[in-house]
C-alpha positions in Angstrom: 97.2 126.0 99.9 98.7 124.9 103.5 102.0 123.6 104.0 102.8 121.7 107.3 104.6 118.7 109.0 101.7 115.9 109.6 101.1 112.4 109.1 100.1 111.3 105.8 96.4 110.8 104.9 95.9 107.7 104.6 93.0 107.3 102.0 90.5 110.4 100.6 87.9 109.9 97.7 89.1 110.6 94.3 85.8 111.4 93.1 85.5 114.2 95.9 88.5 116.3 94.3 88.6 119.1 92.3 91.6 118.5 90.6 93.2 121.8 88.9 96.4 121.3 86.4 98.8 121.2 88.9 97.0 118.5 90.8 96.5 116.3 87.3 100.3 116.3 87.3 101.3 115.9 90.9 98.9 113.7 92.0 97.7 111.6 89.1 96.4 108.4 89.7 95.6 105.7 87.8 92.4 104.4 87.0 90.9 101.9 89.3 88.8 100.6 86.9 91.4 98.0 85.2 90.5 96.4 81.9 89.5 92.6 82.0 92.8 90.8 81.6 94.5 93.2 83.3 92.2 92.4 86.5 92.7 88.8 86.2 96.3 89.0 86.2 96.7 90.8 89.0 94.4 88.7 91.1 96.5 85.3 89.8 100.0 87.1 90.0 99.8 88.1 94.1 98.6 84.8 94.7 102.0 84.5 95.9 101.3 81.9 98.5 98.9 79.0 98.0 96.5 78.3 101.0 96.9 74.5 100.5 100.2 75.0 102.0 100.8 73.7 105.6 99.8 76.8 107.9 100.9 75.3 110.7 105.0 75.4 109.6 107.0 78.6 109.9 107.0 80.1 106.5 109.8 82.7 107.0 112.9 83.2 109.5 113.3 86.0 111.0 116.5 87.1 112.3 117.3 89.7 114.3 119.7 91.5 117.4 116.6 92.6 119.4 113.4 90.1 119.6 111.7 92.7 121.2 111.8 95.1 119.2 110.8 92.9 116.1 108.2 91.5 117.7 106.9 94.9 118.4 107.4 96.4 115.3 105.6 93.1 113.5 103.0 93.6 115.7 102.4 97.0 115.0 101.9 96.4 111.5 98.0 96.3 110.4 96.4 94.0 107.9 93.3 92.9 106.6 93.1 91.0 110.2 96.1 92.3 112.9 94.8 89.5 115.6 97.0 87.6 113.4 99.9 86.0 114.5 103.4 87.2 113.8 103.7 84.7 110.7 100.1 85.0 109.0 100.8 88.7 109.4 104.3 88.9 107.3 102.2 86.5 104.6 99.2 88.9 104.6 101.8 92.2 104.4 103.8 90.4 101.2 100.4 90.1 99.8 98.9 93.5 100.2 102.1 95.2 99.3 102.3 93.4 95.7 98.7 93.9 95.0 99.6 98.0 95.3 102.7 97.5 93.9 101.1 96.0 90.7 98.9 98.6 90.5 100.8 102.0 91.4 104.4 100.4 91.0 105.1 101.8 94.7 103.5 101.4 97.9 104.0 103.0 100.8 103.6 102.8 104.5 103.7 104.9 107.5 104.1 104.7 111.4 101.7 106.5 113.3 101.7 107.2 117.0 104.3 106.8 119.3 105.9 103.8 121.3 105.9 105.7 124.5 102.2 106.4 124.1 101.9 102.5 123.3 99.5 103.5 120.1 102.0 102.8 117.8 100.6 101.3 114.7 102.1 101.0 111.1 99.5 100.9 108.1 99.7 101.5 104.4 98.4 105.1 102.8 97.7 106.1 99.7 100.8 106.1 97.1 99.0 109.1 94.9 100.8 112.5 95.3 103.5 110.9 97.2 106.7 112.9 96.1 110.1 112.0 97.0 112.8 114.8 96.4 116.0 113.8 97.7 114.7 111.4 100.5 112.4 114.0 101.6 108.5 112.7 101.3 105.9 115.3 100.8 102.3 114.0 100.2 100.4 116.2 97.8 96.4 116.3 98.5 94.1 118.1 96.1 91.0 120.3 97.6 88.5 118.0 98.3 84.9 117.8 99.9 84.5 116.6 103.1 81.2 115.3 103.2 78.6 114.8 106.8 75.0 113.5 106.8 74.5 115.9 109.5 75.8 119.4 108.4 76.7 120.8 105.1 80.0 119.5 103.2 82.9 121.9 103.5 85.5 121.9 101.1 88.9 121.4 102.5 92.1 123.2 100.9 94.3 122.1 98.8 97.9 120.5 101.0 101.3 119.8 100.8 101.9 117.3 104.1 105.6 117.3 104.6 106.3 113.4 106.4 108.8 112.9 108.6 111.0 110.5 106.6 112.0 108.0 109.6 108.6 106.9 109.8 107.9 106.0 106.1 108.6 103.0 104.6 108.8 102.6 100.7 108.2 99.6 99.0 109.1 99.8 94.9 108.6 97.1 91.8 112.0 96.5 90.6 112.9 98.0 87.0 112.9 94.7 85.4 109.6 93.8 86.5 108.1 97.3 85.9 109.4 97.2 82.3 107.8 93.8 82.1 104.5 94.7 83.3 104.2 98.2 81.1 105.0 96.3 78.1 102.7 93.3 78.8 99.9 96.1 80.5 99.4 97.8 77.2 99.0 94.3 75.0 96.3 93.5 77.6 94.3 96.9 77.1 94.6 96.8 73.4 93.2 93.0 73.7 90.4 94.2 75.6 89.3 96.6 73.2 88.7 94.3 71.2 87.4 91.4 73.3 83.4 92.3 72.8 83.8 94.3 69.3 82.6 91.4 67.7 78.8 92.6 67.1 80.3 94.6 64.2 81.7 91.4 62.6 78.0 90.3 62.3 76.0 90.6 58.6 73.0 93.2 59.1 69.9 92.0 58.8 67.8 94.2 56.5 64.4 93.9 54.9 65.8 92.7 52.0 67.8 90.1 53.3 66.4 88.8 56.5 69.0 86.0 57.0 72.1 87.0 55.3 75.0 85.0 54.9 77.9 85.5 57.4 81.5 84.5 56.2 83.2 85.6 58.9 85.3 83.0 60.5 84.6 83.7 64.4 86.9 80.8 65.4 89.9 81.9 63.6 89.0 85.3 65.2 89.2 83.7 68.7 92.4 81.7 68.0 94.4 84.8 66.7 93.1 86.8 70.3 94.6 83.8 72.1 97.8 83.3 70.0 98.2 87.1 70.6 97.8 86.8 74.6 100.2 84.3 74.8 102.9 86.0 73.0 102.2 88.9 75.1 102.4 87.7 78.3 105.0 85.2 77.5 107.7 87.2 79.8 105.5 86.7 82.5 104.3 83.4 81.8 100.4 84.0 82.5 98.4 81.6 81.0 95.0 84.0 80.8 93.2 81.4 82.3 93.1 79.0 79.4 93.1 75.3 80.6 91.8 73.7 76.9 95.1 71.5 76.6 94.1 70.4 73.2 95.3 73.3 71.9 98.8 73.4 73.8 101.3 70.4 74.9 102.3 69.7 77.9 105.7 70.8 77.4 104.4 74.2 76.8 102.0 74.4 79.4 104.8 73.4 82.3 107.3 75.8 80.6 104.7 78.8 80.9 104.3 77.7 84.4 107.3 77.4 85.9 108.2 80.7 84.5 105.0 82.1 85.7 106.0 81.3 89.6 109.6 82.2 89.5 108.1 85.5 88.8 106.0 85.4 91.4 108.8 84.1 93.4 111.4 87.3 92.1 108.6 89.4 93.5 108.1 87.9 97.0 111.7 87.3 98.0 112.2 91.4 96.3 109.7 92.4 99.0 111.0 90.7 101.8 114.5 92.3 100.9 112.8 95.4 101.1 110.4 95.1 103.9 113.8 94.2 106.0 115.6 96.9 105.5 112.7 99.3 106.0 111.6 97.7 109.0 115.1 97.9 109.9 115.2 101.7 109.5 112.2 102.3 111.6 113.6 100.1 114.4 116.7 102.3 114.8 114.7 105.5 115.9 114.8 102.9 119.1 117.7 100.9 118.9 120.7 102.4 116.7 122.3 98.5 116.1 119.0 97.1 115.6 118.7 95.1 112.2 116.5 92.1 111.1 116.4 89.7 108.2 112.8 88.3 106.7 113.1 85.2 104.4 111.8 82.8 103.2 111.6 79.3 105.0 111.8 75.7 103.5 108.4 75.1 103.9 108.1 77.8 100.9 109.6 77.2 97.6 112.3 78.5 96.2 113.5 80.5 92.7 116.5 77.3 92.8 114.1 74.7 93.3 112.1 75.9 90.3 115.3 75.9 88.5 116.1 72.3 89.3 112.6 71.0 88.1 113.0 73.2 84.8 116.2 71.4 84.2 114.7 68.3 84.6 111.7 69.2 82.5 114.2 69.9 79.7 116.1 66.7 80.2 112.5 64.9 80.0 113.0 63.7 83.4 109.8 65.0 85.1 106.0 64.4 84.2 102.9 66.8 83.9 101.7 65.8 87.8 104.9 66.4 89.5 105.6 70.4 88.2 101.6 71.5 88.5 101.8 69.9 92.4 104.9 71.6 92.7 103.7 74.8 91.3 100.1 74.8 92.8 100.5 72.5 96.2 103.3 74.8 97.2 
């Protein structure tokens, strides 16, 4: 096994490892494979900004003692598409960073290169194997093939990359959330175990009885399964998808709503708290007084404005139209 000071790698193929007992442990990962409602909800949940919003308004303040410096460090940051601009890119980070957070409940980022050689560049790696002991970061990498179309595959050693601290940022879901999410995670699986079991539920057809008789009550079947997602994602306030309002009222449906987005809410304003200090600490390897604030502009709504209409939803004072635009058009 080597152990060295390096940069962390950022991504390596987990079906290329040869994982022993102490890799299971240190660097297990989860399975990419999610189940069905599982996916979905992760897809709807870091939808956390609604492209019918107007792109052209600032969508966060950023505040700050050196422009520069922020400017640089923003620019530095890669994305699905760094070209960009400074804006777009904090929208696209928020995004990218809840979509690994959902999954891993961590995600982590790392700056590579150097200002002075002007190839500074800050991009996400892989959370699995990441240890932190005491706010020292060590990235655990099984042995692993490195494969080439044109020369044989060598298989590269098992490593312990010890990462210089400064440079890593380290963004985590909150405990409240996390808690949430387990509970709500393990409802969803046991759903989908279920979801396409229903072949069993079906009368065999034998010789003897070529058309038998099924008693089984396939729509009762259905409406437990959707009484049981609903109670089980009612923290969270996910609908599943389900837009057949003549089985719910409107009252229920704007309640599940507005709690839905104030989640989503709690989680981008959480990573924007985070994302300022970290990008805070990785400024003052250059500035020791730097310090910068990302939040959230009025063009984006807010947890209190959700709070307001849910008030006013109680008191009967709002309609159907007004909290779906609110929720959806913002």
């Amino acid at each position: 096994m080597k152990i060295f000071k390096a940069e962390p790698i950022r991504h390596y193929q987990s079906h290329d490892m040869r994982l022993d007992f102490i890799d299971r442990v240190l660097a297990r990962s989860e399975r990419e494979d999610r189940n069905f409602n599982r996916h979905m909800f992760h897809q709807d949940f870091t939808m956390l900004f609604n492209y019918l919003n107007n792109r052209n308004g600032h969508l966060f303040i950023v505040d700050s003692n050196d422009n520069e410096l922020t400017q640089l460090l923003l620019r530095s940051v890669q994305t699905r598409d760094s070209r960009r601009p400074v804006d777009e890119k904090i929208r696209a980070l928020i995004e990218e960073i809840s979509q690994t957070m959902l999954l891993r409940g961590k995600s982590y980022y790392y700056v590579f290169g150097d200002r002075e050689r002007q190839d500074m560049h800050i991009a996400q790696f892989s959370a699995i194997g990441v240890i932190n002991l005491f706010g020292l970061y060590c990235q655990w990498v099984p042995r692993r093939m490195d494969r080439n179309w044109d020369r044989s595959d060598v298989e590269l050693p098992r490593e312990a990359r010890i990462l210089d601290s400064s440079k890593v940022m380290r963004f985590l879901l909150s405990k409240p959330m996390h808690r949430m999410l387990t509970k709500q995670n393990r409802i969803l699986a046991s759903l989908d175990k279920y979801r396409f079991g229903t072949e069993e539920l079906h009368a065999q057809v034998t010789h003897e009885n070529p058309e038998p008789v099924n008693y089984f009550d396939f729509n009762a079947w259905k409406d437990t399964q959707d009484r049981a997602l609903y109670r089980g994602t009612r923290e969270s306030g996910w609908n599943g998808r389900k837009y057949d309002a003549s089985k719910r009222s409107e009252f229920f449906v704007c309640h599940r709503l507005i709690r839905f987005r104030r989640n989503q809410l709690t989680l981008r304003d959480d990573i924007l708290r985070q994302l300022s200090a970290e990008l805070t600490k990785i400024g003052k390897r250059y500035n020791p007084e730097f310090a910068v604030s990302i939040k959230p502009s009025d063009e984006l709504p807010s947890i209190k404005q959700l709070d307001g209409l849910e008030a006013r939803l109680k008191r009967e004072e709002v309609g159907f139209t007004e909290i779906t635009d609110f929720c959806f058009k913002r």
